[in-house]
N, C-alpha and C positions, 0 to 999 in steps of 0.2 A: 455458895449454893450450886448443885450441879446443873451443869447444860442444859440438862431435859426435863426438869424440874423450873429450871427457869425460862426455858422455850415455851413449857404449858403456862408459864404465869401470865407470858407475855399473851400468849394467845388468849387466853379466856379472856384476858382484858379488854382486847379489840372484839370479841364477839360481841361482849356485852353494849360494845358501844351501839350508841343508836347513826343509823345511816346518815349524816349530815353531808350533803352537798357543799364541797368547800373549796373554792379556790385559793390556792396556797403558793406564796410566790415568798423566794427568800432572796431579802436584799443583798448584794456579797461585793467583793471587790478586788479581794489582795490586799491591797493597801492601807493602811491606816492612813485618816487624816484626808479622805477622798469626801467624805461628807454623805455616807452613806446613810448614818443614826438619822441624821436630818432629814434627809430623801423619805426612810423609813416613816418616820412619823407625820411629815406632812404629807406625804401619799395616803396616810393611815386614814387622816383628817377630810382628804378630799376626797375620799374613797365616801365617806360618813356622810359628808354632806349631800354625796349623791341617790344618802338612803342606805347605804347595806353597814350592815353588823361586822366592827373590822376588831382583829384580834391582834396585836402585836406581841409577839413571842421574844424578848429581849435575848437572845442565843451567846450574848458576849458573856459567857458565864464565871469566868473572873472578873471582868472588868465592864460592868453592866453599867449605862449611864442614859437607858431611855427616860425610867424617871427624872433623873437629877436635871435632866435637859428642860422637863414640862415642871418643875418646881414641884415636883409631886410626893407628898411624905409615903414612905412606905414603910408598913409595921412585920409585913413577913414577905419573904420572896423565896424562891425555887428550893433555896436547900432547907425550908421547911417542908417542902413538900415532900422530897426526898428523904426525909427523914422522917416521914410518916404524922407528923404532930400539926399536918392541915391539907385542906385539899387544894388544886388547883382554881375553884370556885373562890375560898375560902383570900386566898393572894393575889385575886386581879385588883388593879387600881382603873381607877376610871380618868383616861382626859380627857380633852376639851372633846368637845360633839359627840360624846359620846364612846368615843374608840377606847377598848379595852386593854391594859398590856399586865404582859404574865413577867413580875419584875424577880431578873436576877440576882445575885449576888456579887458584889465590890469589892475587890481586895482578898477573894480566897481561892488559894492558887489549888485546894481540893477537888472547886468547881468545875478546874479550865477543860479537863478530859475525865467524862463519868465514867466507873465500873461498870461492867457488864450487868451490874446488883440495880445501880442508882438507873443505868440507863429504862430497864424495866422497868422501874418505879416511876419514870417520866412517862412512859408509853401507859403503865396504865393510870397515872393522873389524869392522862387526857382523854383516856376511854371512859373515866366518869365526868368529866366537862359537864355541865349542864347548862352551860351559856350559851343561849345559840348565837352561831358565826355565819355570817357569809364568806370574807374572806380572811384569809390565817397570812400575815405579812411576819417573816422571818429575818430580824435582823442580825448578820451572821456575824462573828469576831472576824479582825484582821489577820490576814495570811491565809495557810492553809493545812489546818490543823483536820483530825480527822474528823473533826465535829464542824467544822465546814464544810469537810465533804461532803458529810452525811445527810447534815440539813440542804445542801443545793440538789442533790441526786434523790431525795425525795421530792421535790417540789414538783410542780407542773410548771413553773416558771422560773426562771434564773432571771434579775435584773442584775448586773453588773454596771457599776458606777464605776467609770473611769473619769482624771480631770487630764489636762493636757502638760503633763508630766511624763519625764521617760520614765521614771520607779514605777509610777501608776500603770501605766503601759504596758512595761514587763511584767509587773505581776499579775495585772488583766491575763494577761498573755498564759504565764505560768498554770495560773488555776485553772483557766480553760483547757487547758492542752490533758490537765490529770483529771478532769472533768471530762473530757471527751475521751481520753485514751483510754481510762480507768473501771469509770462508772456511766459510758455511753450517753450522755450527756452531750447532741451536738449542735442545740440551740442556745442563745444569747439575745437577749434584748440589751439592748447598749443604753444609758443614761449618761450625757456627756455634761458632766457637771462645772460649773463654778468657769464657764468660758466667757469668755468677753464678749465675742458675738455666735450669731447661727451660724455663720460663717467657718470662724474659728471650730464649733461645736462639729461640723460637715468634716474637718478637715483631720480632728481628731478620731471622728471614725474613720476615713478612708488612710490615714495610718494603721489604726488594729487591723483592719481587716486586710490590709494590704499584709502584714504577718500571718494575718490565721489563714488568707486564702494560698498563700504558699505552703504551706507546714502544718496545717490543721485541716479535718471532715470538719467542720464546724457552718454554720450561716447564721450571722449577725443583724440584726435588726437595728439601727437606729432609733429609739419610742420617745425620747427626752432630750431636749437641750435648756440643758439650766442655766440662765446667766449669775455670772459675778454681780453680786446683787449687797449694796452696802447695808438694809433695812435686814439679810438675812445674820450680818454680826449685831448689828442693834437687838432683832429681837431674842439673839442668846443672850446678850447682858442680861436683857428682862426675866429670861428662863420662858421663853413661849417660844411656841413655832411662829415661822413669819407668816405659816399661811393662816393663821389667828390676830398676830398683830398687826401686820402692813397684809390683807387679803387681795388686793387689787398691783402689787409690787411684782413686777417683772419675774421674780422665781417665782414667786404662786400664781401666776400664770400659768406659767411650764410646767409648775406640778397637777395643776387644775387640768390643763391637757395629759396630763398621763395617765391621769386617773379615769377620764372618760375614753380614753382607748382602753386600759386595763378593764373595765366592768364588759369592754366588749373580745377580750379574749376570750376565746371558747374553753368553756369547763368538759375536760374528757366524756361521752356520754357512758365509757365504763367505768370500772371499779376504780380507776384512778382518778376519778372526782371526788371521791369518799375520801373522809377523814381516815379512816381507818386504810388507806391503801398508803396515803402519807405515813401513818407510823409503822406499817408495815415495812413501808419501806428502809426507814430510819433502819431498824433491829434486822434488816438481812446482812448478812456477814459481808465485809468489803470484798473486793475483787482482788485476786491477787496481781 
């Protein structure tokens, strides 16, 4: 498809969207194995129980596992939509309280980086959305692919889940740095996950930031400290999130606290509170 032919597609898509007021925060990390999916979905959960409409966008687009995590069957996921033979209404699945997610696909290595063609066709699935959302939680693949870029340099919010690992660190480290160098990106809210105490959690931020404040524009936020929490491998055997099967358990605490900071981060009062300024964003050409 040509350029300007597919630039118009893109556009009419987002016109037609209707204005939804959305806060849109994408979970990210670097790292595999930081416990980000988990963060993602129990944020999702206590965002819900606070009342607002959450949408989980599973982003790990070869290697999708938000369902598989909530026991959840799924009959169609994103490369049906991409391939024209359903909407994105048509493949949300529902968990627990409510929370919506938009399921990927597993094991196909077509998905991991979309074409220029497919990418459009995501932007404008979601310009016919007709779910309403309050907030759109984006949980991003491991590393820093350029569909990580895309999705954190869209968002209003970056949560980065670091655990007190030097791999996790560095690549905390890494993505921020092309994050801010790249695509102007010079906030972070920091989620110090799976640490033994608050303590510990304190200590692992004043290391990152002790790197970004030498060598990065950036300014770090502390919003979360997760503890090392045994009820949170229990309730993966089960396939639930812990903040559904142990709700009163030391991480769903922590997450229950993040979630009522998060409903009080300020949504832009411009255009970049709209849905459509997010996928706007998404389809602007990367930075060289």
């Amino acid at each position: 498809m040509p350029k300007d032919v597919l630039a118009d597609d893109q556009a009419s898509g987002l016109r037609k969207m209707k204005k939804q007021m959305v806060k849109v925060i994408s979970i990210t990390g670097g790292k595999g194995g930081v416990g980000k999916t988990n963060v993602t979905l129990n944020l999702a959960m206590a965002l819900a129980q606070l009342g607002k409409k959450v949408l989980v966008l599973d982003a790990d687009l070869g290697l999708a596992n938000c369902d598989v995590m909530l026991g959840l069957r799924v009959d169609k996921n994103l490369s049906h939509v991409l391939a024209g033979s359903a909407t994105l209404d048509d493949i949300l699945v529902e968990g627990p309280y409510g929370i919506k997610i938009v399921p990927a696909t597993s094991g196909s290595q077509n998905m991991t980086e979309l074409s220029p063609v497919e990418h459009a066709s995501l932007i404008r699935a979601f310009s016919e959305l007709h779910t309403p959302i309050d907030v759109l939680l984006v949980d991003t693949a491991a590393g820093i692919s350029d569909m990580v870029l895309s999705f954190s340099r869209a968002s209003q919010d970056v949560l980065m889940v670091v655990c007190d690992e030097p791999s996790s660190i560095t690549d905390a480290y890494a993505l921020m740095k092309i994050l801010s160098r790249d695509h102007g990106v010079d906030k972070f809210k920091i989620v110090a996950n799976m640490v033994r105490s608050l303590k510990e959690g304190q200590e692992l931020f004043a290391k990152l930031t002790r790197v970004t404040d030498r060598f990065l524009d950036v300014s770090l936020e502390l919003v979360a400290t997760v503890p090392q929490d045994e009820n949170v491998r229990k309730a993966a055997r089960k396939q639930k999130a812990f903040i559904e099967a142990f709700p009163t358990t030391p991480a769903s605490m922590a997450i229950k606290t993040l979630a009522l900071k998060a409903v009080k981060w300020p949504l832009p009062g411009s255009a970049s509170g709209h849905l459509e300024f997010f996928l706007e964003q998404l389809v602007q050409p990367q930075s060289d």
